[in-house]
C-alpha positions as CSV (number, residue, x, y, z in Angstrom):
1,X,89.6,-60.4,-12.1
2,X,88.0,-58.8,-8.7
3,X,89.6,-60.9,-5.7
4,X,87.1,-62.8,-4.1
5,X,85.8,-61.8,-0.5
6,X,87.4,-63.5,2.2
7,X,85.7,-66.4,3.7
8,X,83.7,-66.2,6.7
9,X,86.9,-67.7,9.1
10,X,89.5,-65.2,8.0
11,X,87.3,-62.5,7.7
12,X,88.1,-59.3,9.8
13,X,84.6,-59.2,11.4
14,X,84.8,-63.1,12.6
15,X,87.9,-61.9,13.9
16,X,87.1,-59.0,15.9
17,X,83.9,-60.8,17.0
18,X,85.8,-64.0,18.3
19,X,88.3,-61.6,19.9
20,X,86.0,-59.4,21.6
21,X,84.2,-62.9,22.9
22,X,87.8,-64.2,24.0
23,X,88.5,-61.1,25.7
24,X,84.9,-60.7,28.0
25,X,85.5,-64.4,28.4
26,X,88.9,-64.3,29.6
27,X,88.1,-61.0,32.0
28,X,84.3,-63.2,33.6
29,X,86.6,-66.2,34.1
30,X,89.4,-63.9,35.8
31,X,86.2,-62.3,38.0
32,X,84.7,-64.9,38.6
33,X,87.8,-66.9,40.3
34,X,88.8,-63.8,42.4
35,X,84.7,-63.4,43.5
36,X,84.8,-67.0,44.4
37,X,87.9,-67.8,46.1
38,X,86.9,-64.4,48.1
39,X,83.6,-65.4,48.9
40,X,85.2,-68.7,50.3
41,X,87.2,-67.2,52.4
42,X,85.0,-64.7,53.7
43,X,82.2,-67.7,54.0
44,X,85.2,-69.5,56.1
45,X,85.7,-66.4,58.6
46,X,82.3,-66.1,59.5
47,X,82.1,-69.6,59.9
48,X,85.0,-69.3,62.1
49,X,83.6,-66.3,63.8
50,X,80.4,-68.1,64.6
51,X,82.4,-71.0,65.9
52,X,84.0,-68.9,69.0
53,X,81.0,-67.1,69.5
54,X,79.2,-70.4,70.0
55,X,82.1,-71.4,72.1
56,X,82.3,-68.6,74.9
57,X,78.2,-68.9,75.3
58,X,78.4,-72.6,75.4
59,X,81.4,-72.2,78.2
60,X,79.5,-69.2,79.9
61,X,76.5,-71.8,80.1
62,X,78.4,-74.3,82.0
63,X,80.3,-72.5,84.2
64,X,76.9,-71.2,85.5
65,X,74.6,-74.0,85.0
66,X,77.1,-76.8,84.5
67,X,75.0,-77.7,81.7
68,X,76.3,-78.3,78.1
69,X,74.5,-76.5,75.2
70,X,75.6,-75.3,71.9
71,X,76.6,-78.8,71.0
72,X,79.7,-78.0,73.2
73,X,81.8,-80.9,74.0
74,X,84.5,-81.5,77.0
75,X,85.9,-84.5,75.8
76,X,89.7,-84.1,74.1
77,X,89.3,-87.1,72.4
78,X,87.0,-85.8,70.0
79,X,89.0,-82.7,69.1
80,X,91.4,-83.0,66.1
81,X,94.9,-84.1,66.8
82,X,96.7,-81.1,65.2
83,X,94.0,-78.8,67.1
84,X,94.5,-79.9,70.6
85,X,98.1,-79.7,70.2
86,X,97.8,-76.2,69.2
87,X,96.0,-75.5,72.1
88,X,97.3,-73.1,74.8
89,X,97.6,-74.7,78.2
90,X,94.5,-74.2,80.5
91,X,93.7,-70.8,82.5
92,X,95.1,-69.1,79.9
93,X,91.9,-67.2,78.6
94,X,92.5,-68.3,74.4
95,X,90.8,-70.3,72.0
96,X,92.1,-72.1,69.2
97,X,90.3,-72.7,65.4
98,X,90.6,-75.5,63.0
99,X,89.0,-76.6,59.9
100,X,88.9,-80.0,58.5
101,X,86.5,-82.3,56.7
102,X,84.1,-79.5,56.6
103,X,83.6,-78.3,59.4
104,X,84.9,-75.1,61.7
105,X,86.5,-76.7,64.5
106,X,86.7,-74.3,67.8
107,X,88.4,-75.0,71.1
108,X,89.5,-74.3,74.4
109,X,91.3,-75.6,77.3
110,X,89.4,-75.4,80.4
111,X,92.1,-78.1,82.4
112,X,94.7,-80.7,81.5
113,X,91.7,-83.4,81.3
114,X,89.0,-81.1,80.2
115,X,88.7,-79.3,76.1
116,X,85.5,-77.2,76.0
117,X,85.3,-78.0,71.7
118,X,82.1,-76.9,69.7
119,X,82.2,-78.3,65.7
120,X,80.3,-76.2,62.8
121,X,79.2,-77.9,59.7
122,X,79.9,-75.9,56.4
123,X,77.3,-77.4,54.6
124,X,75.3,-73.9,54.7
125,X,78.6,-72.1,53.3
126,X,78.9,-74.6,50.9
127,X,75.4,-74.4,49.2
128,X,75.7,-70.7,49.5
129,X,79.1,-70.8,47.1
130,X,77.2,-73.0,45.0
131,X,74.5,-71.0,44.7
132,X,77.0,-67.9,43.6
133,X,78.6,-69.6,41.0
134,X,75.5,-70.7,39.3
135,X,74.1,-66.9,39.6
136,X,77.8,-66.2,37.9
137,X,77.1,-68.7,35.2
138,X,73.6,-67.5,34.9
139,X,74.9,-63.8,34.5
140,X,78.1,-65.3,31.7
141,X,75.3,-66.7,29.8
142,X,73.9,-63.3,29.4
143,X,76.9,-61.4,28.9
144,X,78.7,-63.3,26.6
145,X,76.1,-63.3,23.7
146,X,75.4,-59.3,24.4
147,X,79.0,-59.1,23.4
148,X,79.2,-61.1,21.2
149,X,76.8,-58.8,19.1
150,X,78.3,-55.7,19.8
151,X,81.6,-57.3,18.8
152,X,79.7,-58.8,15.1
153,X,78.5,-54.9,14.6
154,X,81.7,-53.2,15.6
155,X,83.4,-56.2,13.4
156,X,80.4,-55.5,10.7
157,X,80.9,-51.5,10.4
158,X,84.4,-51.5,10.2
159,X,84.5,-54.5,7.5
160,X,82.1,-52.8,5.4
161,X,83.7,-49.5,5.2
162,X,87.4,-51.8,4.7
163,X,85.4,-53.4,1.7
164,X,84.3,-50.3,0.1
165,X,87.8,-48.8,0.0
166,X,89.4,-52.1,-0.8
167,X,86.6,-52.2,-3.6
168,X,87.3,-49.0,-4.8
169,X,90.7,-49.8,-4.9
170,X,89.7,-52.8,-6.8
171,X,88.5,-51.1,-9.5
172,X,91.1,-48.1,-10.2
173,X,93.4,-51.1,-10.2
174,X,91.7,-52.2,-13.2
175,X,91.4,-48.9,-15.3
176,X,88.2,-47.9,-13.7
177,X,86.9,-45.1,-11.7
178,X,85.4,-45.3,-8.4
179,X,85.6,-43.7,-5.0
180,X,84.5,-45.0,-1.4
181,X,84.0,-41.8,0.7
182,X,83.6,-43.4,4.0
183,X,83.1,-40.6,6.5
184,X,84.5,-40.2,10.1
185,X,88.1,-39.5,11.7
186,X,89.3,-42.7,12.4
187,X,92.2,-44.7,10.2
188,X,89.8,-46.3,8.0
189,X,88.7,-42.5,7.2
190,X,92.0,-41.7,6.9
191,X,92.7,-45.0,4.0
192,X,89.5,-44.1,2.5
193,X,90.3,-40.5,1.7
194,X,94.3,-41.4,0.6
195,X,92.5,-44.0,-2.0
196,X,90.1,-41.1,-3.3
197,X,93.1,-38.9,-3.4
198,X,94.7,-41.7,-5.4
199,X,92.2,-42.1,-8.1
200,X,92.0,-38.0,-8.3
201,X,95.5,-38.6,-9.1
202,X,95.1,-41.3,-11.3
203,X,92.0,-39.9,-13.2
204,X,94.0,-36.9,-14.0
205,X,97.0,-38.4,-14.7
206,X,94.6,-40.5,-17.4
207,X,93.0,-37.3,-19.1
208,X,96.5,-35.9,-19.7
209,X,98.1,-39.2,-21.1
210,X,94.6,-39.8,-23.5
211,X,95.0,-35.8,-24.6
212,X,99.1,-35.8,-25.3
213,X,98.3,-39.0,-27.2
214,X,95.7,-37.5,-28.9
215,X,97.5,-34.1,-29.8
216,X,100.3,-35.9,-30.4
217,X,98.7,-38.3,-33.1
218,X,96.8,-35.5,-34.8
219,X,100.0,-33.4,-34.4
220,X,102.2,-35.7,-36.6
221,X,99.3,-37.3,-39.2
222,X,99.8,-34.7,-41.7
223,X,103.9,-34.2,-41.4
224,X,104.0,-38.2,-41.7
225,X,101.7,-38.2,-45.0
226,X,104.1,-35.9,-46.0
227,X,106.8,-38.3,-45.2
228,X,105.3,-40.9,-46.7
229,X,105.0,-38.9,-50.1
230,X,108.2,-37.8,-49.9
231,X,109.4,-41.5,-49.0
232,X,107.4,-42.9,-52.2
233,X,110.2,-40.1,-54.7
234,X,113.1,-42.0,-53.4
235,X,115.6,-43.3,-55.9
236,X,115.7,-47.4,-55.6
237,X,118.0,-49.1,-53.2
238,X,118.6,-50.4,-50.0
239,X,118.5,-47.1,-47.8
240,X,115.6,-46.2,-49.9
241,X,113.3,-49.6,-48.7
242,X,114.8,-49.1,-44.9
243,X,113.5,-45.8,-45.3
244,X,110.2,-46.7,-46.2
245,X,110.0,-49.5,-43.7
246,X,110.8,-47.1,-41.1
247,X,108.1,-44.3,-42.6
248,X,105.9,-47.0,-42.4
249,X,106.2,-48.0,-39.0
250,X,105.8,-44.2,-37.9
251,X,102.7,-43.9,-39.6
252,X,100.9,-47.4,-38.4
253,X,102.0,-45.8,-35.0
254,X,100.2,-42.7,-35.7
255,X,96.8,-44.2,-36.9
256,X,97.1,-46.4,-33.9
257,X,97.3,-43.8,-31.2
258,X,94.4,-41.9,-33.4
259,X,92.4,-45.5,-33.2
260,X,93.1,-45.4,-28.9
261,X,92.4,-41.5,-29.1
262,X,89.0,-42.1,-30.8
263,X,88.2,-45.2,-28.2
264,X,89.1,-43.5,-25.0
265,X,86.8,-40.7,-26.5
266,X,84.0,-43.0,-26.9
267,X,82.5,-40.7,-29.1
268,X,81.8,-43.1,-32.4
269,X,79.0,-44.9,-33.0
270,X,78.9,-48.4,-33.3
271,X,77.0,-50.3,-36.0
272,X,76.1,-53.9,-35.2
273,X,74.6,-56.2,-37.3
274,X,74.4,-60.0,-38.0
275,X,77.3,-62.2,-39.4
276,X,78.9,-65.0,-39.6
277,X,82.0,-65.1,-37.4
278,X,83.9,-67.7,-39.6
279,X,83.6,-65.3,-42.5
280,X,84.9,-62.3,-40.9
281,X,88.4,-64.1,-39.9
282,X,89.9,-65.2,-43.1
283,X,92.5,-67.8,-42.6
284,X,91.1,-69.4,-39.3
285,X,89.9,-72.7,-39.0
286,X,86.6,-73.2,-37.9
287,X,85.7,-75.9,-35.2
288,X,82.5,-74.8,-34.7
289,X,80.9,-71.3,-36.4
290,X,78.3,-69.0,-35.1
291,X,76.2,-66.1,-36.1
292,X,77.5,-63.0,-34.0
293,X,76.3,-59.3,-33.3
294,X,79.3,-56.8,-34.2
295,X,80.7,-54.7,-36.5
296,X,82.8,-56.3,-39.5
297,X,85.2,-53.5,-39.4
298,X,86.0,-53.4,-35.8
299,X,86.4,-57.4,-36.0
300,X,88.7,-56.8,-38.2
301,X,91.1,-54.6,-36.2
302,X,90.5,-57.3,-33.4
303,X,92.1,-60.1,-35.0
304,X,94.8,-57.7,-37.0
305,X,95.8,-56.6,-34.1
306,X,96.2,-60.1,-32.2
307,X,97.8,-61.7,-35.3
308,X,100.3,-59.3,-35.8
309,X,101.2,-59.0,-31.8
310,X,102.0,-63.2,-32.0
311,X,104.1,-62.5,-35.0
312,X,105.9,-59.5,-33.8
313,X,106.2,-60.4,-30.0
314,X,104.3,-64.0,-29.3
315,X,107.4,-65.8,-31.5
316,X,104.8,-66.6,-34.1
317,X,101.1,-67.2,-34.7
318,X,100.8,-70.9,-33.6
319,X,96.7,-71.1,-33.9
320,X,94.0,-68.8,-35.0
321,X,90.8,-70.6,-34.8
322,X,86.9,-69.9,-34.3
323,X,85.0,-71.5,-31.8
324,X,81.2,-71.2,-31.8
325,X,81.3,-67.0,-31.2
326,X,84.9,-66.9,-30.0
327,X,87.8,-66.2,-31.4
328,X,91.1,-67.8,-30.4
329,X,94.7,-67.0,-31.2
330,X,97.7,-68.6,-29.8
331,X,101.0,-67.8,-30.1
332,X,104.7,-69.8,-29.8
333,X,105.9,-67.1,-27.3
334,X,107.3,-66.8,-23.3
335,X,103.7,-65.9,-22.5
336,X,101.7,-62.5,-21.3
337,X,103.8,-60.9,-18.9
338,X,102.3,-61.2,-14.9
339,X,101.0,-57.4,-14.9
340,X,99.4,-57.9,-18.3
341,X,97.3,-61.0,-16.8
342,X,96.7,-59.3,-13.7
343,X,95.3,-56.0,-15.3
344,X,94.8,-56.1,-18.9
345,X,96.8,-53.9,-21.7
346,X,98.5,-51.0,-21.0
347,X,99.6,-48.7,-23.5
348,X,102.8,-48.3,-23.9
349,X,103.9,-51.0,-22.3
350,X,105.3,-53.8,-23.8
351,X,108.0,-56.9,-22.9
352,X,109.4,-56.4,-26.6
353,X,110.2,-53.5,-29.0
354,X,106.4,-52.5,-29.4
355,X,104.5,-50.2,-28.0
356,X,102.0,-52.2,-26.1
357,X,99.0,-50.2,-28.5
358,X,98.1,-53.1,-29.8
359,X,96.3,-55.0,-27.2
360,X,95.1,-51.7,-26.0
361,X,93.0,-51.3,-29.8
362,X,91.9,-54.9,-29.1
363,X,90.5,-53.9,-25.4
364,X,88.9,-50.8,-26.6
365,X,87.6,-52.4,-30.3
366,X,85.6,-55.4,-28.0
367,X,84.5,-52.5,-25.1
368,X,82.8,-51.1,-28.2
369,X,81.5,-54.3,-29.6
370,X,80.6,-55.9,-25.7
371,X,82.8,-59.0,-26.1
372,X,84.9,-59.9,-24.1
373,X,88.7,-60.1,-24.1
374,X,90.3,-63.0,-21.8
375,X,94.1,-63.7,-21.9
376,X,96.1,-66.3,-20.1
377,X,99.3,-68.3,-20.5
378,X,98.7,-72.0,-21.1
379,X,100.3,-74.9,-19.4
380,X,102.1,-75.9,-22.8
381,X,103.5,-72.6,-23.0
382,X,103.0,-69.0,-25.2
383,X,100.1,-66.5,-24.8
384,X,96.2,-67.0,-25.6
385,X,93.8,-64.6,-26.2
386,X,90.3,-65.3,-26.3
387,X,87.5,-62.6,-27.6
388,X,83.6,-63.8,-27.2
389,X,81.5,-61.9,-29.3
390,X,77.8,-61.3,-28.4
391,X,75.9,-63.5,-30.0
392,X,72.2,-62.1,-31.7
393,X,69.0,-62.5,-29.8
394,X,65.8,-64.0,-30.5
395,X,64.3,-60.9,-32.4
396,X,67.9,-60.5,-34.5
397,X,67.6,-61.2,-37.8
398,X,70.3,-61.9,-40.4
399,X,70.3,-58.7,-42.0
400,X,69.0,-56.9,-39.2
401,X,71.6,-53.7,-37.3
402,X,71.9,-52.0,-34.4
403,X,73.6,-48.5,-34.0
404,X,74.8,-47.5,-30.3
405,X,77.5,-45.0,-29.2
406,X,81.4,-46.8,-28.8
């Protein structure tokens, strides 16, 4: 079964999106701390700056017009505490600075009774940082969703072309033949063209296994009639009957690979007609019987096959059974091994002494008939096999056929 596609959480767009947000997130936060911390502190030295300039006019002012202006004060009492302390003795030419509940403090000492002090409000600075961090905001707002979309489509382009080569993948996996070609130089390029590679490799390796089997099979069909022949001249006794069992058993092995030859060919014609499914499988019961499109013969091979896979390798047939257009058999067995559930029959391959044909000719029989093969390992233990035939259409009729290529 094709893996399903990841959901939208785990999938590696959402990921590269919400890491591509996280990131432009992360580096406007970072900006926007530095810009305002340093837009404070340059708001505060201006501030501060302003302060003495105010200071020396307003001092200038009354030394000539013994006037105050600038808001400039003389009385000490009013000047901060930690500000007048820090304040050098009078005639020496130096002002001091302070800020505190916000405002720029700036002083002088003009005599031991006498601070000159002039007191700035930072409301204006304030508003002003304010103002900044809502244009920041503002500007965040814009950014993030603008990256946020380039992130989806950078997300988006690479997911795709990861989905075609893990769909490609997909499918060799399961006998098939596919290839992604996804173009560029990057690694998914590089993963695409290794897959492609893969299935060359694969595909080849395919074509020479279905020709040796082939040659192989036609190669030995006439030396094993004549074995057979010869086998059938034997004196009686007890090597003679192992010998024939044994002839036997070379010669079902022959027709068999013939049988897979001829299905990997694809080359017969299939002849489909009308019929009921109970009557083609002679010793099932029948819950429930239906009227089926396939070809007697091929049925036949179907459930032969099956049957004499659960006696040979299933530890007995425990249940052969029709089921509307399905057929079911179960057997007594350890089950279908892991890779036979995960990718079907593979010839030559088998957990016992056989040679794994036989599930292969049921495959390749219901490829040619279009049912469908479906094998799983019950809770209560052994192997099950299900094949679902088609089942006629409207216009079918009950002697009616239909000829197609296999």
């Amino acid at each position: 079964m094709p893996s399903a596609p990841a959901g939208w959480r785990h999938s590696l767009r959402t990921r590269i999106t919400v890491a591509v947000v996280g990131a432009a997130t992360a580096t406007l936060v970072g900006v926007g701390v530095v810009v305002d911390h340093q837009s404070a502190v340059d708001a505060r030295d201006r501030l501060r700056t302003q302060a003495l300039t105010e200071l020396d006019a307003g001092i200038a002012v009354l030394e000539v017009t013994s006037t105050l202006r600038y808001d400039l004060s003389l009385d000490p009492a009013r000047v901060p505490g930690p500000l007048r302390a820090s304040l050098p003795a009078a005639g020496e030419d130096r002002a001091a600075t302070y800020y505190a509940d916000d405002r720029m403090w700036a002083a002088r000492r003009l005599s031991s009774d006498r601070v000159a002090s002039v007191a700035l409000d930072d409301g204006p600075v304030r508003a002003a940082r304010a103002s900044l961090r809502r244009r920041m905001l503002v500007a965040a707002g814009a950014v993030l969703p603008l990256t946020a979309l380039v992130g989806l489509l950078v997300g988006a382009g690479l997911s795709r072309r990861l989905r075609r080569a893990a769909g490609a993948a997909e499918v060799i996996s399961h006998g098939g033949t596919a290839r992604c070609t996804v173009g560029g130089r990057d690694e998914v390029a590089a993963l695409s063209r290794a897959v492609d590679a893969m299935a060359d490799a694969l595909e080849r390796r395919f074509h020479v296994e279905q020709a040796f089997s082939a040659d192989v099979a036609h190669e030995l069909r006439t030396p094993v009639a004549a074995l057979v022949s010869a086998s059938e001249l034997l004196p009686p006794g007890e090597t003679t009957d192992l010998t024939r069992a044994l002839v036997a058993r070379l010669r079902r092995l022959v027709e068999d690979l013939l049988e897979v030859a001829r299905l990997d060919s694809g080359a017969e014609e299939v002849a489909l007609s009308v019929h009921r499914l109970g009557s083609l499988v002679p010793g099932a019961s029948v819950v429930r019987d239906a009227d089926v499109l396939v070809d007697p013969r091929r049925v036949e091979r179907i459930v032969t096959n099956l049957v004499a896979n659960a006696e040979r390798h299933g530890g007995g047939l425990t249940q052969l059974r029709v089921d509307g257009p399905r057929v079911v058999v179960r057997d007594g067995g350890a089950g279908f091994p892991a890779d036979v559930l995960a990718a079907g029959a593979i010839r030559f391959h088998s957990a016992g002494q056989g040679t794994g044909l036989g599930l292969t000719i049921v495959q390749g029989q219901a490829r040619a008939l279009g049912a469908t093969v479906t094998m799983r390992n019950p809770p209560t233990g052994g192997a099950e096999v299900v094949v679902g035939f088609q089942e006629p259409g409207p216009s079918s009729g009950s002697t009616g056929s239909t000829v197609c290529s296999g």
